[in-house]
C-alpha positions in Angstrom: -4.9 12.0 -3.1 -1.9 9.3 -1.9 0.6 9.5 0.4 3.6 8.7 -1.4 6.1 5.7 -0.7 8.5 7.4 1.1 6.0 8.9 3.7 4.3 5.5 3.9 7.5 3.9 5.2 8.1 6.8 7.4 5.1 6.2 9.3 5.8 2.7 9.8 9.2 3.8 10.8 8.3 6.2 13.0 6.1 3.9 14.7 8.8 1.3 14.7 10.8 3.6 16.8 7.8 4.7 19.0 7.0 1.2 20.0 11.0 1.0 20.9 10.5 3.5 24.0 14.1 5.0 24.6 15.5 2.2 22.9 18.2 3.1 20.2 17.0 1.1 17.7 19.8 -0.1 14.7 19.4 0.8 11.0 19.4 -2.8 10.3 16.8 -4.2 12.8 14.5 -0.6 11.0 15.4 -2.0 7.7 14.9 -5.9 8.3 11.7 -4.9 10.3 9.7 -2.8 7.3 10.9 -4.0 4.5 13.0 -1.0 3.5 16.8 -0.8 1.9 19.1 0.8 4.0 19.5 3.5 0.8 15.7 4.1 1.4 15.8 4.0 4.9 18.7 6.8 4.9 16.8 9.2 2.6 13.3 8.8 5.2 16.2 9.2 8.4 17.5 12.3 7.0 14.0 14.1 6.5 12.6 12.8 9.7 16.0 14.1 11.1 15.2 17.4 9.5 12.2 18.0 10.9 13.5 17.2 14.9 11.3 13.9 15.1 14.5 12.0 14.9 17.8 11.5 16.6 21.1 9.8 15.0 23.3 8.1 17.3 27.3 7.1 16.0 29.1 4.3 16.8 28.8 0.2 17.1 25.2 0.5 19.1 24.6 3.5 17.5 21.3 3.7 15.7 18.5 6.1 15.9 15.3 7.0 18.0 12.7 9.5 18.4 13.7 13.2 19.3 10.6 13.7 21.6 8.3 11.7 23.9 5.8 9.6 21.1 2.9 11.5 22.8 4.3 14.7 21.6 4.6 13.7 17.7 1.5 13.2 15.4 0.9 11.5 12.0 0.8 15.3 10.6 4.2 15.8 12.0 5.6 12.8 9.8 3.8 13.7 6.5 4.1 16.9 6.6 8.3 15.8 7.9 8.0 14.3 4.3 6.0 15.9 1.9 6.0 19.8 2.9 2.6 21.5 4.4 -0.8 20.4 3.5 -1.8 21.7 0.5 -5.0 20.1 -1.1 -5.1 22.5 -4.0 -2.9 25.0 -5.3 -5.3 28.4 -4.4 -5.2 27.1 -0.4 -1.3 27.1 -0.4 -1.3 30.5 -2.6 -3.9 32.9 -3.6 -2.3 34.4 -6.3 -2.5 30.4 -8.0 -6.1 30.9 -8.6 -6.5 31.1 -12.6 -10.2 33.3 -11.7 -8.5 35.6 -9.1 -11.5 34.7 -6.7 -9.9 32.8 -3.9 -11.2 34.5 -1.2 -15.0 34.7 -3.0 -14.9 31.3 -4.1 -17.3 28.3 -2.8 -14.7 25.3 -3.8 -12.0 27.3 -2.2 -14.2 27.9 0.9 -15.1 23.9 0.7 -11.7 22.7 0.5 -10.2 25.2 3.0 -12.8 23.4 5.4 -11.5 19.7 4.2 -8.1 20.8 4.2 -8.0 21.9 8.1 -10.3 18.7 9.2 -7.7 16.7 8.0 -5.0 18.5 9.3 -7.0 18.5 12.3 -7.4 14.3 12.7 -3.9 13.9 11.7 -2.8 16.1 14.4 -4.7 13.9 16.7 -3.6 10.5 16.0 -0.1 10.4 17.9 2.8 8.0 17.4 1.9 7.0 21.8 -1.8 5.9 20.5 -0.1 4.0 17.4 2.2 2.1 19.5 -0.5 0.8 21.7 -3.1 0.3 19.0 0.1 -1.8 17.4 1.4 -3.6 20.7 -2.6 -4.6 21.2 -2.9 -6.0 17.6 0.6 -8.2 17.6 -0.4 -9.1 21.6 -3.7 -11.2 20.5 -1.5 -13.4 17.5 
């Protein structure tokens, strides 16, 4: 399993914006900062717009920043922004998938059900806030 490219750059981008505070922060300064076209950048904006992490603002000092506080948006928030619910196998995100009809009585279902909702779990813990301090600590001692 791999996170693609796009939800890669949106957590960079996401935490590019957290470390920001209430900053509006340009397209270009997000695009210079992470290595990203601004054609790549738009198509991560608009999901992370999508999903309410992310506010648009018009105009010459327009730009964008996060929708809620950065203690209030987690790693799962941007992935699954991105790349749709967690889903590590087919039979978890639909019953009916399973080619034995034994979801439900099934010991790999049951075993991935319970790696499926740790994960979920972690990611939900790890917020943008923590990120931005872990990142401010790291660049702080260069």
């Amino acid at each position: 399993m791999q996170f693609n490219a796009t939800t890669d750059y949106a957590f960079r981008v996401a935490l590019h914006l957290a470390c920001a505070g209430d900053r509006i922060v340009s397209r270009r300064e997000i695009s210079e900062s992470n290595n990203v076209t601004t054609m790549f950048l738009q198509k991560i904006m608009a999901s992370l717009m999508e999903a309410g992490l992310v506010t648009s603002y018009r105009g010459a000092n327009g730009g964008f920043r996060l929708s809620r506080p950065a203690d209030e948006i987690t790693l799962l928030d941007v992935l699954e922004a991105m790349e749709g619910k967690v889903v590590l196998n087919r039979c978890l995100g639909d019953y009916g998938a399973c080619s034995r009809s034994a979801a439900p009585r099934c010991s790999v279902h049951r075993s991935l059900t319970k790696v499926q909702e740790a994960f979920c779990a972690e990611m939900s813990q790890i917020t943008l806030a923590r990120l931005a301090e872990d990142e401010m600590a790291l660049h702080h001692h260069e």
